[in-house]
N, C-alpha and C positions, 0 to 999 in steps of 0.2 A: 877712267878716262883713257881712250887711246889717240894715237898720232892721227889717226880717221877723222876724229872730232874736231881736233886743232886745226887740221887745216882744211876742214868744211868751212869751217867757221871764219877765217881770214878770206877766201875762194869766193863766199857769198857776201861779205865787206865785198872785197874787190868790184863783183859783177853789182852791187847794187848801186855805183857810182861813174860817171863818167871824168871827172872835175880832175883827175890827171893823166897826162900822157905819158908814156913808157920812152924810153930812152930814141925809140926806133921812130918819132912823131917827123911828120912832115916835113917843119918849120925845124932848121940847125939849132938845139939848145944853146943859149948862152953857161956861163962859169958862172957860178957866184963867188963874191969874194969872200975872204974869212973874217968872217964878222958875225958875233949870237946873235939872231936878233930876238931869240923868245925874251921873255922878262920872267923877273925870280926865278932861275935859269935853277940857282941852286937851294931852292928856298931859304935862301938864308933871313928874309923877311918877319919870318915866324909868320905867316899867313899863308896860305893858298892863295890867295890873289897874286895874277890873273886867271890861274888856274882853276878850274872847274870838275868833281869829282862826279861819279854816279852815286847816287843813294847815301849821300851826304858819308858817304865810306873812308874818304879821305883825311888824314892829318897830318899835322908836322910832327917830327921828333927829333930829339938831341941824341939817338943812339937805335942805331946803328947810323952813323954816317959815310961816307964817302971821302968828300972835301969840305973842308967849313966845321957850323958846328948845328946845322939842321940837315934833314930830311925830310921827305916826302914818306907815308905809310898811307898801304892801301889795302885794307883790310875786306880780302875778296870773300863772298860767302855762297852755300851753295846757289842763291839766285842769281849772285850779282860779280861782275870782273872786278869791281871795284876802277874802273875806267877812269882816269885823269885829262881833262885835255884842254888845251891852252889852241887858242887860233888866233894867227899871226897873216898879216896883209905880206904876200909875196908879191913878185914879178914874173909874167907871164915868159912860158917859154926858158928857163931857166932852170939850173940843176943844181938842186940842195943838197948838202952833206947832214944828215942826221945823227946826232949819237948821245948813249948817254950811258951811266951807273946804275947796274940794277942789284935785286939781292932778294932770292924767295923762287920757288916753285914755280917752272913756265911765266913766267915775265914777258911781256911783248911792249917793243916799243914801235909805232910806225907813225904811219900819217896817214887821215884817212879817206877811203877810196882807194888809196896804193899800198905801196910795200910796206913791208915790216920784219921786224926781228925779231927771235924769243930766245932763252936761255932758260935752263932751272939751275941754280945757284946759291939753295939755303943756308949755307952756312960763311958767305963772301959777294963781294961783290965784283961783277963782271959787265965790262964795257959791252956795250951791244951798238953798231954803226947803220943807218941808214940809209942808202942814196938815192931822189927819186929828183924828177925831171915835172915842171909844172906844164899844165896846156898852153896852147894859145891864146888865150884870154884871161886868164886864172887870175885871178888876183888877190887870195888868199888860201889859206892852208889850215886843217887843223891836225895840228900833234896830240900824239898818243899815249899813253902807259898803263897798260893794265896787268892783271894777275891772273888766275884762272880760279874757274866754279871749285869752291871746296878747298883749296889748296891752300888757303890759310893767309896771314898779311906778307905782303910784298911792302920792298922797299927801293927809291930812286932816288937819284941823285945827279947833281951837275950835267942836266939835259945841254946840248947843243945843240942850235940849228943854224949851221954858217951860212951865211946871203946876205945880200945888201938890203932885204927887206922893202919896202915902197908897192905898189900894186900900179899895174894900167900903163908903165913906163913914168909914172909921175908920183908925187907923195898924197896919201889921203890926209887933209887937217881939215877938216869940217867934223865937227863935235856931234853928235845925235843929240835929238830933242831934248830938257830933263823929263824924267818919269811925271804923271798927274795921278793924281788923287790916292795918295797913298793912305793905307789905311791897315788897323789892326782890325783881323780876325778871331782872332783870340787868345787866350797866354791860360797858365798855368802860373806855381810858384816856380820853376826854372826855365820857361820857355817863354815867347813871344810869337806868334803869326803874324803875317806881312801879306797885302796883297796890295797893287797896285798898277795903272795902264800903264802900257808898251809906250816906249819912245820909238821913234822913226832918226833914218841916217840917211845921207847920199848913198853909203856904202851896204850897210846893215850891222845893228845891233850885234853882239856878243857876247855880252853879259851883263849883269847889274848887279853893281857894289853895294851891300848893305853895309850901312855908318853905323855905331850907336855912337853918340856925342863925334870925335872928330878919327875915329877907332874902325877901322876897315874889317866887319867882324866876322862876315860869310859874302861868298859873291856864287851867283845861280846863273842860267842861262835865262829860266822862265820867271814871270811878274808874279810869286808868290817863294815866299821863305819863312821857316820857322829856325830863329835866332835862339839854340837853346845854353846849356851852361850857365844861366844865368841868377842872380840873388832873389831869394824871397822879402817878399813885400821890400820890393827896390823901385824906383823911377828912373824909364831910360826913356832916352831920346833919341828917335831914329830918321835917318832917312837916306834916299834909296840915291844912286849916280848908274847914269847908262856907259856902255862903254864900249867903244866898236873894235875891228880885228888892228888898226894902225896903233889901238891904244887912247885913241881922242876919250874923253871923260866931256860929259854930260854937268852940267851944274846941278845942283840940288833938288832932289821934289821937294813939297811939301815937310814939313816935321813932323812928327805924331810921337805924344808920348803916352808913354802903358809903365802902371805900376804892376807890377807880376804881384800874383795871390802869395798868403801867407802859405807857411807850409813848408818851408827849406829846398825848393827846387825838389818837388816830386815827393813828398811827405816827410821828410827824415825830420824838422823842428815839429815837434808837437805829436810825434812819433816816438814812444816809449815802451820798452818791452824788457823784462827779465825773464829768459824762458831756458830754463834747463833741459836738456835734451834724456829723452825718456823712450826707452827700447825694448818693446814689445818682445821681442824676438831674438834675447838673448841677456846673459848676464841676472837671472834670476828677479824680473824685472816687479817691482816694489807696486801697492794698490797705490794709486794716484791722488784718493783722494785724503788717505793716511799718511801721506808727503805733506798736502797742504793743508791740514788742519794742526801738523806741526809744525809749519815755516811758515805761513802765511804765504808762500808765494801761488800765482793766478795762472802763467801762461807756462806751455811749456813745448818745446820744439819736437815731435815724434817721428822719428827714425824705424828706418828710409822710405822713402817709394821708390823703387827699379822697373825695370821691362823684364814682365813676365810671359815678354811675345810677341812681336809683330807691334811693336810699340804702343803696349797696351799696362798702363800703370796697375803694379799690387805691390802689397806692404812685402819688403825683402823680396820680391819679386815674384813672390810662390804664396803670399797669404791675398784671400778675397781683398779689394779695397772695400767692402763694407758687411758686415754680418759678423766680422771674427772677432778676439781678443782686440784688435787695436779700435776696433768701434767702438767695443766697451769701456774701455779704457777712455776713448775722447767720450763717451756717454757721461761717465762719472766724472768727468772732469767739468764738464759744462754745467751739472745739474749740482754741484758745489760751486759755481759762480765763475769756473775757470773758461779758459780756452785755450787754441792749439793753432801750431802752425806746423802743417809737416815739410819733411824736409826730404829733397830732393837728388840722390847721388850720393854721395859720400867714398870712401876711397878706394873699399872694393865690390864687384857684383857687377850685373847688368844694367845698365844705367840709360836711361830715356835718353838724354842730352845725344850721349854718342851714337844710339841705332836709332833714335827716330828717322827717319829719312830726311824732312825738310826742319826749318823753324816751325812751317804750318802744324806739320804732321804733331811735333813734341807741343805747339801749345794748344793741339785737339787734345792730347793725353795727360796736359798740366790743368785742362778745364775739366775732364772727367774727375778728377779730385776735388777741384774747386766746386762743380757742384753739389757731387756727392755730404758736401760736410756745410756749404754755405761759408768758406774761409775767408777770412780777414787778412791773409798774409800767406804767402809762402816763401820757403827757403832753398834756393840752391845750394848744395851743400858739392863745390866745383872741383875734384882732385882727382890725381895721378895725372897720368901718361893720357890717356883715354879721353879726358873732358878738361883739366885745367893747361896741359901743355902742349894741346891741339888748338892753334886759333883760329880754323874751320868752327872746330864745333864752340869753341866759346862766343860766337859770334853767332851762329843758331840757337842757341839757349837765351842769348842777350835780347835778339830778337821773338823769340819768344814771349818772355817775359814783356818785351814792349806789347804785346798781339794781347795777353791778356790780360792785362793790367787796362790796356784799353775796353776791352770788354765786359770788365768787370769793378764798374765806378768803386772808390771806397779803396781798392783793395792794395795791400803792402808788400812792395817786391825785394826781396834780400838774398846776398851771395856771397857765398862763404869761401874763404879760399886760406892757404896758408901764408905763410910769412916768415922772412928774416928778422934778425932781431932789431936791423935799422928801415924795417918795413916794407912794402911790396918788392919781391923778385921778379923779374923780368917776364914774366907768362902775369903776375900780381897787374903788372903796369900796362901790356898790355891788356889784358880785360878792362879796367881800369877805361884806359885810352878807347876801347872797342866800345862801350857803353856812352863814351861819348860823342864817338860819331855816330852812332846808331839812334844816340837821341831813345837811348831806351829809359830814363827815367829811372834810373833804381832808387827804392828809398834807400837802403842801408848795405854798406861794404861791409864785412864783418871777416876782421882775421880769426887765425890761428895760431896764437903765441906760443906757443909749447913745440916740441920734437926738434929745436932749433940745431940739433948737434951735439947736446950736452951744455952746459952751464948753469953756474948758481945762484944769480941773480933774476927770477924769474918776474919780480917787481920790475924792476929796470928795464929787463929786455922785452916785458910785455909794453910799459910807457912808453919805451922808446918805437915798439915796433907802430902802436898806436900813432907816436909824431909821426912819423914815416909815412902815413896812409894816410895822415892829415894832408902833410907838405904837397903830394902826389893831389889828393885830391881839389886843394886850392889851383893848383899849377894848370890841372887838366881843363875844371871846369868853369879857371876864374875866381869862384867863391870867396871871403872869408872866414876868416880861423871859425867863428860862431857856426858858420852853415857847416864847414868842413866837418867841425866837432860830429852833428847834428844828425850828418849822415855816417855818420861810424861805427860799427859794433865789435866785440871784444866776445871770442868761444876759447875758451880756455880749460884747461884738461885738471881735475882736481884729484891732488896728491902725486903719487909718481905716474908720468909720461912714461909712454915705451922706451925714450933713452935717458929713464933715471930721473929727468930732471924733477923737481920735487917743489910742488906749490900747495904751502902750509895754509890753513885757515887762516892765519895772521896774513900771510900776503895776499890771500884773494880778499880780505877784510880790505885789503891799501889798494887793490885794485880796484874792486867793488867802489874805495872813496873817492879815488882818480876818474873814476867813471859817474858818476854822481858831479862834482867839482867839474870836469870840462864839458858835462850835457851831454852825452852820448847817446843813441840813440839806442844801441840793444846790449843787453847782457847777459851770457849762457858758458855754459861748460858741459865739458861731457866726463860724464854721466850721471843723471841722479840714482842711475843702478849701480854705480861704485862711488855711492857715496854716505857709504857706511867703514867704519871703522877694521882693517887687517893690519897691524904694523907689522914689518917686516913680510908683508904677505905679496911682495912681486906686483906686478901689473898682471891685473887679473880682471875681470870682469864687473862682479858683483861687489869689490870692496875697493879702497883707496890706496893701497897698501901702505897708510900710516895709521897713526893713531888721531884720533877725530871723534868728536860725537855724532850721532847718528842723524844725519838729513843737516849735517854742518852747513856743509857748503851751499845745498839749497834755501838755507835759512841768510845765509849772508847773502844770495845774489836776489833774494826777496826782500833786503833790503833798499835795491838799485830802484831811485826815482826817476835819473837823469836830469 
């Protein structure tokens, strides 16, 4: 991205609008006086309402703030600014003071058709001030905040826009029509579709507040919304309010209620999987189907798929995706009654996520797999620097995954990331948060309890890490404790971790039962190729380095029913 770009791109805003006049206008600008007139100036509401995002990219958050104890995140991707904008009924002929808190990589705040401001600021936040002068006729405004292509989430706070507010020299209070014939399109188990006819204003529309029961739960510009977040096989109640730039609200459409499909909001209830992770290409890797005729366990996770080029999926990035050992390997696995979900990334190599070029491009290179094998599921497996603490590319993987998931009925999306031991860290929350604005549907979150630092309580800290990514997930998407369970998975590392820590058969046994007891959706560890018996034998590849019998820990997580 260069300075070229940024200001083509504001230069062709500008020229595409006439709707304000520069300081130098005909007509003497009047002052405004000091007075905000936007609304949820600092979203301290816990909604976006009145504000309106692009690509449903917008949320609230309690961290990073400003002032208060919300914010505004806009989580920009390589398609989209992540654009915010609220429009507000001015006075014609008059000069606004603009300003606001920003925080993230090129930030711009303006108003549009006119001026604007930008900063990069990732690690703080910085006031950015605008001043523009309305036309001779103008009688409303829309304000701005956006982020730039790729550069990851942005964040805003305590917008101002000082003026007396009112349009035409006079006050707007005539209400717009209510919306008619509102109606579901369609749902899913976490979402809902909404379409319904345009209301009419003296003035003109600005958006439409979608209700569930008396709960203000998304507001759009245009007569269609998909309401997602939401509980499986639940009954809601909705209906839609218009609402013009003065703020007038519209009375009620119609009601419509939709019970959402069963399922846990995008499959994770009735979603059950034990799958040990199993690696072709390294650690002296065991015949598959001599694992499962001594565990009885069915499914199991196959490591990795990377870019082996031009954003072209193979196994560790250098083996064919079909003809080689890892065919064979899912061959014998399937023709014992098993199956496989590969996985995606992992912590080191060349990874699709981060050189695909778009979301497009990585979920053309996540369907070359998926046909290749006919899959039931695949896994992200989202770490380092490179894919989980980049939230550019977390948001292209996310979207991703939405892209094929949609294309490919039936199928189970899951993403693996690490963990503190009181549960998501900050890159955890937001993906977390990014999958929910993106509306990408994940069936299962799936930590990683282990390499926490050191500690000996790996029971404990893996429970607690699990509440943690409960709590997170109730908060994010709404749910209860049940759905939250439901989408949850647990990969955990058997025997000694790279930093020592040490998870005995007896505690992945209390895991395994904790996992079972609150219905969790998946259960894995790595590796079923060290999951053979070395005591004192270091973290090594092909053994556990404790004492264990042989396909232990595969036999306990074949236990896992959920």
């Amino acid at each position: 991205m260069t300075m070229l770009r940024r200001s083509r791109h504001r230069f062709l805003a500008l020229l595409g609008t006439a709707a304000l006049a520069l300081a130098g206008a005909v007509a003497l600008p009047g002052t405004a006086e000091a007075a905000n007139i936007l609304s949820n100036p600092g979203f301290e509401t816990g909604s976006l309402s009145p504000w309106s995002c692009s690509g449903n990219l917008g949320s609230i958050v309690s961290s990073p703030v400003h002032g208060g104890s919300k914010a505004l995140a806009g989580a920009a991707s390589s398609s989209d600014n992540a654009q915010c904008t609220q429009t507000v009924s001015v006075q014609p002929n008059t000069t606004y003071s603009l300003s606001g808190w920003v925080r993230g990589s090129y930030v711009y705040l303006g108003v549009d058709g006119g001026a604007s401001n930008w900063t990069t600021s990732p690690s703080a936040y910085s006031q950015l001030t605008v001043s523009f002068t309305t036309g001779a006729s103008q009688t409303s405004a829309k304000i701005y905040v956006h982020g730039w292509y790729a550069q990851g989430t942005y964040y805003a706070d305590d917008i101002s826009l000082d003026g007396p507010g009112g349009g035409g020299g006079g006050t707007d209070t005539q209400a717009p029509t209510a919306p008619t014939g509102l109606t579901s399109t369609g749902k899913s188990s976490s979402s809902v579709s909404l379409s319904w006819g345009a209301s009419s204003d003296n003035v003109g529309v600005t958006a439409y507040d979608i209700y569930s029961g008396s709960t203000n739960v998304l507001s759009v510009s245009g007569t269609s919304a998909t309401v997602s977040g939401l509980s499986a096989s639940t009954a809601y109640t909705f209906t839609v309010k218009a609402r013009d730039a003065a703020g007038n609200t519209s009375a009620a459409s119609n009601s419509v209620s939709v019970t959402t499909d069963a399922g846990g909001g995008g499959g994770g209830t009735g979603f059950k999987q034990a799958a040990p992770y199993l690696y072709e290409g390294w650690g002296d890797p065991p015949n598959p189907t001599t694992v499962m005729s001594a565990t009885g366990v069915k499914w199991f996770t196959m490591a990795f798929v990377l870019d082996s080029g031009g954003c072209t999926p193979a196994w560790d990035g250098s083996r064919a995706l079909t003809g080689g050992v890892d065919q064979t390997a899912i061959n014998q696995i399937r023709s014992a009654g098993g199956d496989v979900v590969p996985s995606f990334g992992g912590w080191q190599g060349s990874k699709l996520g981060a050189n695909c070029s778009s979301a497009s491009a990585l979920a053309g290179a996540l369907q070359k797999v998926i046909s290749a094998y006919n899959l039931k599921a695949i896994d992200m497996d989202i770490e380092n620097t490179d894919e989980f603490e980049n939230e550019a590319v977390q948001a292209k993987i996310l979207t991703a995954l939405k892209t094929v998931k949609a294309n490919n009925p039936g199928l189970r999306t899951i993403v693996t990331f690490g963990t503190s031991t009181t549960g998501p860290t900050y890159y955890g929350n937001r993906l977390i948060e990014q999958a929910q604005s993106l509306n990408a549907n994940i069936d299962v979150f799936t930590i990683m309890p282990f390499d926490f630092g050191g500690g000996s309580d790996m029971y404990g800290n893996t429970v607690n890490a699990a509440e943690g990514l409960k709590t997170k997930l109730k908060s994010t998407f709404g749910w209860d404790d049940a759905t939250a369970y439901s989408h949850i998975g647990i990969s955990g590392m058997n025997g000694l971790s790279d930093q020592q820590e040490n998870t005995t058969p007896a505690i992945w046994t209390s895991i395994r039962d904790w996992a079972n007891n609150h219905h969790i959706a998946r259960l894995a560890y790595w590796a079923v190729n060290r999951d053979r018996s070395c005591p004192g034998g270091g973290v090594v590849s092909n053994c556990s380095g404790i004492s264990q019998n042989t396909w232990q820990f595969t036999s306990i997580t074949a236990g896992f029913t959920g």
